[in-house]
C-alpha positions in Angstrom: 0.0 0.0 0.0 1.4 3.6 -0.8 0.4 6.9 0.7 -2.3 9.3 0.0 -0.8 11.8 -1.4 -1.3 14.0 -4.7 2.0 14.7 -7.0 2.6 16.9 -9.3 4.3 16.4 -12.5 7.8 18.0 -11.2 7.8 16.0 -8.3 7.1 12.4 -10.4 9.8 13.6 -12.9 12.4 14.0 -10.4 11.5 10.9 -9.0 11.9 9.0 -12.0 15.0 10.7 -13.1 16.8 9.6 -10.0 14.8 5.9 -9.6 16.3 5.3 -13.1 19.9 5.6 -12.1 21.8 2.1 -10.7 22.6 3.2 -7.4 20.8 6.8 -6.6 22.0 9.4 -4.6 20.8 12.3 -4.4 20.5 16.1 -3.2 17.2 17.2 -3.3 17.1 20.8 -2.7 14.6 23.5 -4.0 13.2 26.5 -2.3 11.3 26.3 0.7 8.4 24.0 1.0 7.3 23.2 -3.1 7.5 19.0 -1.5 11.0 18.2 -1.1 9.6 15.2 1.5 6.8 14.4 -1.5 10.3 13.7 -3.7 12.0 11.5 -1.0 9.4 9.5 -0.3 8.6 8.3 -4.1 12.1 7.6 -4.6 12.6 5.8 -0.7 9.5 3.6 -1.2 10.4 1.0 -4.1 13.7 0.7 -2.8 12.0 -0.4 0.5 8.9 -2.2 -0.4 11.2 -4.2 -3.0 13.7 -4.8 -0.6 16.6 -3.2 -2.5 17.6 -0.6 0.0 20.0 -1.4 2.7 21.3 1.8 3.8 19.2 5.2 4.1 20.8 8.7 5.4 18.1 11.4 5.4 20.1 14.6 6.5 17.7 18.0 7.4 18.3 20.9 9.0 18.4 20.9 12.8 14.9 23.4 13.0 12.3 21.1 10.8 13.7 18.1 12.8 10.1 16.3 14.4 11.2 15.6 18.2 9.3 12.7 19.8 
């Protein structure tokens, strides 16, 4: 099961861009809040569901850290 969420184009093309590439890394950066977290996820979630991902580092900046 995937989230319920709504894309936009930009966000499914630079998913796919970096999906397509053998072992992706990337940056994602962009100005404040146009769904940087949108992006990670669709590229994070075949990588998990398939199995394929062994090692994820998430870095973000120390004030939109979520304390529990």
């Amino acid at each position: 099961m995937g989230s319920r969420i709504v894309t936009i184009p930009r966000q499914r093309h630079v998913a796919a861009k970096a999906a397509g590439r053998y072992a992706p890394r990337v940056l994602l950066t962009d100005e404040l809040a146009p769904g940087k977290t949108i992006e990670a996820g669709l590229l994070l979630h075949p990588g998990l569901f398939a199995g394929r991902a062994s090692q994820i580092l998430i870095l973000a900046p120390h004030p939109i850290l979520i304390r529990f």
